[in-house]
Each structure stands twice: as C-alpha cells, then as structure tokens.
C-alpha positions in Angstrom: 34.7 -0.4 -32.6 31.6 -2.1 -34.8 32.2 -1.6 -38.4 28.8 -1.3 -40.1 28.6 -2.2 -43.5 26.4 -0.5 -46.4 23.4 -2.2 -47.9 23.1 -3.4 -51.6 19.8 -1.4 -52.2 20.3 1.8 -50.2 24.0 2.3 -48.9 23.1 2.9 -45.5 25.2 1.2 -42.9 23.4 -1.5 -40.7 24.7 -3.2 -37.8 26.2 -6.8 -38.6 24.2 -9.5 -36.9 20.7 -8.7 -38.2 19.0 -12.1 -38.2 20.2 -12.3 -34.4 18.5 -8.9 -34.1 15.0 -10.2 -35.5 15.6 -13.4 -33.5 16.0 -11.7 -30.3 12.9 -9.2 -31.2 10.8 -12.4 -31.8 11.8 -13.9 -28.2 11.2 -10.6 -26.8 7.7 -10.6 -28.3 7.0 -14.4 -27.8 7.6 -13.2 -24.0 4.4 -11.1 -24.4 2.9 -13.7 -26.2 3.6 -16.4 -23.0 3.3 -14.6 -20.3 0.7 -12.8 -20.1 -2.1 -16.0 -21.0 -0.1 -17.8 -18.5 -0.8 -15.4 -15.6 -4.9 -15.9 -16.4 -5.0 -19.7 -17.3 -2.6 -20.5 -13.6 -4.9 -18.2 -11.7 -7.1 -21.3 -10.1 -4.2 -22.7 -8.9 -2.4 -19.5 -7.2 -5.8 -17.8 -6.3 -7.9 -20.5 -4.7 -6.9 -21.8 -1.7 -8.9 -24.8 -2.2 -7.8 -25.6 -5.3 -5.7 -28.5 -4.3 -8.9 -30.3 -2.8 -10.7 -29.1 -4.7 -12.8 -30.7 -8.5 -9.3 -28.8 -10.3 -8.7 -27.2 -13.9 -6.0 -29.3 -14.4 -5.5 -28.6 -18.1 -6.1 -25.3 -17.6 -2.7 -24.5 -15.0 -1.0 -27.2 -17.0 -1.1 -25.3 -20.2 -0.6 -21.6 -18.0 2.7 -23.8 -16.9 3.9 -24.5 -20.4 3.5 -21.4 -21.1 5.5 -20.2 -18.4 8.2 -22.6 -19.1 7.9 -21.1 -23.2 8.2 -17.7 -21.2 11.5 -18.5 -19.9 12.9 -20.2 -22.6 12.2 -17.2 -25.0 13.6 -14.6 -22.0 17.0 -16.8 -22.3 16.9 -17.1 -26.4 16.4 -12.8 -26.6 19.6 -12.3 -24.8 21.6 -14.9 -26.2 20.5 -14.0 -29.9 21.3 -10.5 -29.4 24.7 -11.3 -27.6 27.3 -11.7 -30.2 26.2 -7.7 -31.5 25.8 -5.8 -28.3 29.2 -7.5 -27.0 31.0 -4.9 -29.6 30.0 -1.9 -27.6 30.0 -3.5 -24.1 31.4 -7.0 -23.6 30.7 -6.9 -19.8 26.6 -5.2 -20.1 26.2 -8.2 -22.8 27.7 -10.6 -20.8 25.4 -9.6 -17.6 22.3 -9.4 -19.9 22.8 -12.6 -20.2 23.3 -14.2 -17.2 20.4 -12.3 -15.3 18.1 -13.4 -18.0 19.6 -16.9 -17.5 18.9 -16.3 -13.6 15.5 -15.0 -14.2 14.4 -17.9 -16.6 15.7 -20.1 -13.7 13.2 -18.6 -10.5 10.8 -18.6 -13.1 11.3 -22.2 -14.2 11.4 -23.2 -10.2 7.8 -21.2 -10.0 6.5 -23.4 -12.5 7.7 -26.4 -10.9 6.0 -25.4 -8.2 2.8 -25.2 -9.8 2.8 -28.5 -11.5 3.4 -30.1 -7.9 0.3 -28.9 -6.6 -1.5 -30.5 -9.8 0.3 -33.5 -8.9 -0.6 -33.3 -5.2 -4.4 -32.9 -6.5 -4.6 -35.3 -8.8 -3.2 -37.9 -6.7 -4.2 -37.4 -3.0 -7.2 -35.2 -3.5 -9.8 -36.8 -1.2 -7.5 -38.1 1.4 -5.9 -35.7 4.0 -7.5 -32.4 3.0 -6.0 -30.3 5.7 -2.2 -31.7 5.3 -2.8 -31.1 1.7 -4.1 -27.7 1.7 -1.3 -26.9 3.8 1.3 -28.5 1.6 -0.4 -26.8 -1.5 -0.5 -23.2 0.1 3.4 -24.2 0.8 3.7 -24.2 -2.7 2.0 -21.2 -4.0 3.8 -19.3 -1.8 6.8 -20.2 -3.6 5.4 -19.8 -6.6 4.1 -16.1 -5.6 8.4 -15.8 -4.5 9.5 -16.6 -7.8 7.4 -14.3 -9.7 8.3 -11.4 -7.7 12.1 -11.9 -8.1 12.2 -13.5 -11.6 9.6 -11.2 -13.3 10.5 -8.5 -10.9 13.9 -7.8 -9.5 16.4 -9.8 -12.8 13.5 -7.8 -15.4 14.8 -5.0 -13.7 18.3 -5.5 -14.0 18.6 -7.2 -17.4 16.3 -4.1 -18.7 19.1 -1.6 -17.1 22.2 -3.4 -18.9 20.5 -4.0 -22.5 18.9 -0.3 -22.5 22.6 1.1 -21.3 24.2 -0.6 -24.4 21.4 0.6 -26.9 20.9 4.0 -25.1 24.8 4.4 -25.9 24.7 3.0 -29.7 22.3 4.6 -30.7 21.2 1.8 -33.0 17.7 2.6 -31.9 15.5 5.6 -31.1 16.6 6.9 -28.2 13.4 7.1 -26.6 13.2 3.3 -26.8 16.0 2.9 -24.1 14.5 5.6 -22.1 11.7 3.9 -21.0 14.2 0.7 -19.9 15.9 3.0 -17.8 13.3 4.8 -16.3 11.3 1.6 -15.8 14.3 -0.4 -14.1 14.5 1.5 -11.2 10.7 2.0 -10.4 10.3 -2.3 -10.9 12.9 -3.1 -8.5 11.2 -0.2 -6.0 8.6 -1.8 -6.8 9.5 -5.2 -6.0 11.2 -3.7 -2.7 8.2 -2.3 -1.3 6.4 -5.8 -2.2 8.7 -8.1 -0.5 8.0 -5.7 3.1 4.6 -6.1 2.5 4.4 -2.4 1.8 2.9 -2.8 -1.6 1.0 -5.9 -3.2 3.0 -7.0 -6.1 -0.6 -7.7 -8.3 -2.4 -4.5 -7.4 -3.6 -1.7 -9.2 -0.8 1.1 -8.1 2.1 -2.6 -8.8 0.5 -2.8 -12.6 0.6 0.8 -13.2 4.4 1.4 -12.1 5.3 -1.9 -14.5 4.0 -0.5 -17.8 7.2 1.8 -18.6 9.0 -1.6 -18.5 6.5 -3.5 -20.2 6.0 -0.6 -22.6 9.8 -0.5 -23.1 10.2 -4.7 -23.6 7.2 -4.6 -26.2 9.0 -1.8 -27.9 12.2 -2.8 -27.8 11.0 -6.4 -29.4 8.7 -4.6 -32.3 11.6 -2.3 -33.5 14.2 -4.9 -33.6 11.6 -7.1 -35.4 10.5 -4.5 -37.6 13.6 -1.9 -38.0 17.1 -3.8 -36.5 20.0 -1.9 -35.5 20.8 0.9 -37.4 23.9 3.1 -37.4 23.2 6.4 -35.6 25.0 8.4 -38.5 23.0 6.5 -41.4 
C-alpha cells in the first residue's frame, strides 16, 4: 500500500515521487510538442512520390526526423519517470507501460530510419536511375507509413489502457482524466484495425476524429501531472 506523506504548508497527503510525476508530465507534453511539427515538416517525403528524384527539402524531413526521434525518446522518458510511483499500485500495469512505450519508441524509431534513407538515396543517386530509385524510395515510405500506424497506433493504444487502469484505480487524478484513456484505447486500436484491411485510411477525416479522445486524454494527462501531480483521493 503507498504511504502518502503530508505537506509542510497544507497537511495534505501527496503521492511520493513528485519530481518523477512533473518529469513524466513534461515528456508527455514534449510528445505534443514533437510530434505533431514532425508529421507537417516529413510530409514531402511521405506525400510525394517523386520526392526522391525529385529537387528535395532535405532540411525540411531531416528536422521532421529529429523530431520524430525527440518524439520517441520523450514517449520512453514519460513511462520510465512515472515508473517507480505507479509500480505501488500495479507492479505488472507499470511494468507493461513500459515496455509497450519502449516497443512503440522502437517502430517509431525504425520509421524514421526509413525516412532518412530516402534523403540519403536522394541526395546521392538523384539523377541516375530514376525508376529503380522511385521504386526503392516508395519501398521505404511504405514502411514508414507501417510504422506509424502500429507505433503511434496500436502500442498508443495499449500503453494508454495500462497507465489509465492504474490512475483510474488511484485515484490520484480526476477521474475523468483516465476516462478518456480508456475510452480512447479501444476506438485507436479499431481504428488501426480497420486501417491495416484497408477499410479505413489511417490519415483521414473520420481516422483524426476517432484519435482525439486519446490525444485529448495524453495532453491532459501531461498538463495535470505538470500542473497538479498525484494527489491522494482522500486529501
């Protein structure tokens, strides 16, 4: 059981751990703050199929990349900030928060690679075998477009499921907060279902709408723990 301890200036109880709270709010936030530039600034690379031939905005995808790669970092460092505080109450949910943002760092992370080949492949061969390269560059889009369905899409889902079980059950945060990761979990990884069968594009208009409980639940999630931390439920 977590023993809670008062504070100095008000005597309510707060949860132990609370600078790796705030650290894993700001990785949850520094997610936002990645990600979502980095889908814009890569979209010459994964939108135009003749990008790889093509003239290029090279700095452009490489920055979107290091983003990405920031992205994935950040996903790891809010689950293994938070870890050593949520483990009280569920040693196992922690423990598989963890690893499935570990796992969904790493498709990202592959993704990125991806991207930075076909830079490569331009900068260096551009001008020389423009259908073999097109080819070869389509090749690895496509794996990019993979990776961002099951790294952004499937693990989201399930490390949003474990993390918003443990709080729902603390109740260290508004309960409402949780909600959304619980709601939002099953409808990504629908979602993402439907997209790999080709029933649903995974960037389209009906995709973006059914992601915002899970977005709205990340960005909340990172905000209160910034803001508020973990507080004890009876407080």
């Amino acid at each position: 059981m977590t023993t809670l301890a008062p504070t100095a200036a008000t005597g309510r109880r707060t949860v132990p751990g609370r600078g790796n709270v705030r650290a894993s709010g700001l990785f949850y936030l520094l997610t936002f703050a990645a990600s979502i530039p980095a889908l814009i600034l890569i979209g010459p690379a994964i939108n135009d199929a003749d990008y790889i031939t093509g003239s290029g905005h090279d700095n452009r995808v490489l920055f979107g990349s290091f983003l990405d790669f920031v992205n994935a970092l950040a996903g790891v460092g809010s689950a293994v900030a938070i870890y050593p505080v949520i483990k009280r109450l569920n040693q196992s949910l922690a423990l598989g928060f963890v690893l499935t943002r570990m796992v969904e760092a790493a498709v990202i992370m592959t993704g990125v690679v991806s991207l930075l080949a076909v830079v490569t492949l331009r900068q260096d061969f551009a001008g020389t075998d423009a259908e073999g390269l097109g080819v070869v560059g389509s090749a690895l889009v496509a794996v990019r477009d993979w990776t961002f369905l099951f790294g952004p899409g499937f693990m989201a889902s399930f490390n949003a499921l474990m993390f918003a079980t443990v709080l729902y059950r603390s109740g260290w945060v508004p309960r409402w907060i949780p909600r959304l990761g619980l709601i939002g979990a099953p409808i990504l990884f629908t979602v993402s279902t439907l997209a790999i069968f080709d029933v649903l594009e995974q960037v389209s208009g009906p995709a973006l709408v059914a992601t915002l409980p899970i977005a709205t639940w990340e960005f909340s999630i990172g905000v209160y723990m910034v803001v508020k931390g973990f507080r004890d439920q009876n407080a």
